[in-house]
TORMIRO-671914 format. One line per field, with one value per residue (C-alpha): residue number from 0; y, x, z. Coordinates in Angstrom, 2 decimals, padded with zeros to 5 digits. Layout:
num = NUM,...
py = Y,...
px = X,...
pz = Z,...
END
This chain:
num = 0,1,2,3,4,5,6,7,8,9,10,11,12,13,14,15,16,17,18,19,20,21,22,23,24,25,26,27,28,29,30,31,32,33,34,35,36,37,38,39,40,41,42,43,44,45,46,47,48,49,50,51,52,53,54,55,56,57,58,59,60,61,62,63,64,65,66,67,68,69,70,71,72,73,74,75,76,77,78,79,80,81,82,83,84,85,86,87,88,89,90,91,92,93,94,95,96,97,98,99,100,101,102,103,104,105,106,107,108,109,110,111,112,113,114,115,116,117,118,119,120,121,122,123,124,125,126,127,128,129,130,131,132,133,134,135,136,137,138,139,140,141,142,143,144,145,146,147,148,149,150,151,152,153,154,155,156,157,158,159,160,161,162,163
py = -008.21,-009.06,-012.18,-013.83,-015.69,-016.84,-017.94,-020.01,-021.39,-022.72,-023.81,-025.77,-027.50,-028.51,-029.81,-032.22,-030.16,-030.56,-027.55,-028.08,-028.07,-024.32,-023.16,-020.61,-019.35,-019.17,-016.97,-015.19,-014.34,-013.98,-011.22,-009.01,-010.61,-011.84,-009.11,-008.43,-007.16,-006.34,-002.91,-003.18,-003.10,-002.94,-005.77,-006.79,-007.35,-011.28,-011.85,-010.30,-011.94,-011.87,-012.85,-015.97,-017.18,-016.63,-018.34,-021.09,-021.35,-020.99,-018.78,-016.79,-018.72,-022.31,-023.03,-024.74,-023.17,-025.90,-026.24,-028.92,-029.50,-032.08,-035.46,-034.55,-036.43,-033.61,-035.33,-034.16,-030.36,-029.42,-026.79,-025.15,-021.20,-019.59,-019.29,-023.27,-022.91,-019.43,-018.37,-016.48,-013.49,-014.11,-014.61,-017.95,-020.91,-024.37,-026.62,-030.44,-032.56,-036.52,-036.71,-034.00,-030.05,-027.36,-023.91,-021.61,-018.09,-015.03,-013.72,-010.34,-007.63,-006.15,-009.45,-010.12,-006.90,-007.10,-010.48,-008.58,-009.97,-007.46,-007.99,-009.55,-011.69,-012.47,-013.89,-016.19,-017.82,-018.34,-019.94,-021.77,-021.66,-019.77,-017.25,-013.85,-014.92,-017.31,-020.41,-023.17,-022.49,-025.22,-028.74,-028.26,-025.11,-025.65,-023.81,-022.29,-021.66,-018.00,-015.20,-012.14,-010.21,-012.74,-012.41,-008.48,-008.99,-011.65,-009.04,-006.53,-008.75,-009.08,-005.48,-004.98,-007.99,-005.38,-002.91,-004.76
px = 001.12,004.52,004.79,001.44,001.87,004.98,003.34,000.60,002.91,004.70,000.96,000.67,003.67,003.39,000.02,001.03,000.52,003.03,004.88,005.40,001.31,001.21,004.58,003.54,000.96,002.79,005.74,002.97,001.69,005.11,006.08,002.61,001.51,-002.22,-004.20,-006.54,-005.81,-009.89,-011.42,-014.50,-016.39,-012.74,-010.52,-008.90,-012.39,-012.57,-015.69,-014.75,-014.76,-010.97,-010.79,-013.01,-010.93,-007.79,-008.69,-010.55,-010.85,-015.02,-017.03,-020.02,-020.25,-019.26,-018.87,-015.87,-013.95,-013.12,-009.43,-006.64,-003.35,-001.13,-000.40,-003.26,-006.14,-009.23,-010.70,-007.60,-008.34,-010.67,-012.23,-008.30,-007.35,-004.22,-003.47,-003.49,000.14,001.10,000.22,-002.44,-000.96,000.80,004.49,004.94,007.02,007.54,004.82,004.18,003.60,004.08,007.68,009.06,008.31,008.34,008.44,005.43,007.23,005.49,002.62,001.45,000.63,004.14,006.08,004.69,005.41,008.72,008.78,007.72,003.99,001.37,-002.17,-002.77,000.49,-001.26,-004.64,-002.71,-000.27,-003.47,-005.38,-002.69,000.31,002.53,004.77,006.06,008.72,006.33,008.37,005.37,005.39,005.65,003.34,001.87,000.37,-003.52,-004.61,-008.38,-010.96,-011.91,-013.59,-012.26,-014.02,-013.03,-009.12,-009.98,-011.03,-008.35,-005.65,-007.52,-007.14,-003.25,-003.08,-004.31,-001.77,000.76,-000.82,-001.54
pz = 020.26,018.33,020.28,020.35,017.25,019.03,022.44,019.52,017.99,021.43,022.43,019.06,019.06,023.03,022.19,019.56,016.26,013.54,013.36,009.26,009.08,009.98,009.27,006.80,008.87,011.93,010.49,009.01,012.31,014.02,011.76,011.67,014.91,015.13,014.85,012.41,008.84,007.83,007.22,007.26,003.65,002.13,000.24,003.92,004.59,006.13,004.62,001.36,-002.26,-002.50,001.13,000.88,-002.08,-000.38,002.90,001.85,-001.91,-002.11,-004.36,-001.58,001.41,000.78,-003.10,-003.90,-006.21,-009.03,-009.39,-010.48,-009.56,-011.51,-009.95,-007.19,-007.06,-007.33,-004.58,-002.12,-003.44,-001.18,000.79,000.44,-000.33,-001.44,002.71,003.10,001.06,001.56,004.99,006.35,005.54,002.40,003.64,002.08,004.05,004.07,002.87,004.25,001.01,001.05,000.65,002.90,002.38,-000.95,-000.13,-001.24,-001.97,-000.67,-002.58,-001.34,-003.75,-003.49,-003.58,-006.63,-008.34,-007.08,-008.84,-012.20,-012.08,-013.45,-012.36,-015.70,-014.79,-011.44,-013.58,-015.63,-013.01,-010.88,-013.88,-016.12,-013.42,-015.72,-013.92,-014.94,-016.89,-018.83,-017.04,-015.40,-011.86,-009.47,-010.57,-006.57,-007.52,-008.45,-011.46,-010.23,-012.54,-011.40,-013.24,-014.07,-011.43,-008.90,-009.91,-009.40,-005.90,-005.02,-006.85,-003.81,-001.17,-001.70,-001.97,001.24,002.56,001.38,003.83,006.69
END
């Protein structure tokens, strides 16, 4: 199962896809293969709160989550989730932007407290982009305007990309 992210990722690329459009998400799947991370009723739950958000950056079943991201247009924000950047599984990679690539870092629950976030820490970089070290994280980074609750289940759903 190890190597069929690998074979879809050979598939892509023959077909024409750029390889820097999935790059996160393919090394994602390379290292914890494709399978599936949900438990059903649990935070790795696909259809979860924290899951939604992650994936695809909507509130229930389709409600974008408002957002900004400085020197983006709000019109190119949309319909996007923390996985769009960092990978389906929250390894991180190489990111295609205009002028070449950035490099989203790794974001599961237990890269981020080895990066000294707390959950707290987690809230604020995800509202004001403000890191654990109080530096301003990266001006690609979109600041979402989530509740409370919803940085609780999104806090859930990287926990359980810790245990996948």
């Amino acid at each position: 199962m190890r190597h069929a992210g690998a074979v879809i990722a050979l598939l892509l690329v023959l077909t024409g896809v750029p390889v820097g459009v999935l790059s996160a998400d393919v090394a994602s799947r390379i290292a914890y293969g494709s399978g599936s991370i949900a438990h059903a009723g649990g935070p790795g739950d696909p259809d979860s709160v924290g899951a939604r958000i992650f994936r695809a950056g909507v509130r229930g079943e389709k409600t974008e989550i408002p957002r900004a991201v400085q020197r983006v247009p709000a019109g190119a924000l949309t319909m996007a989730g923390c996985a769009r950047c960092h990978g389906t599984f929250g390894l991180g990679g190489p990111v295609p932007v205009e002028w070449g690539s950035a490099f989203a870092p790794p974001i599961t629950y237990d890269d981020l407290m080895q990066a000294g976030y707390t959950d707290a820490g987690v809230g604020a970089a995800v509202r004001t982009g403000i890191d654990a070290h109080g530096r301003m994280l990266s001006v690609l980074m979109p600041r979402w305007d989530l509740s409370d609750q919803e940085i609780t289940e999104l806090i859930a759903h990287l926990k359980a990309l810790s245990n996948p």
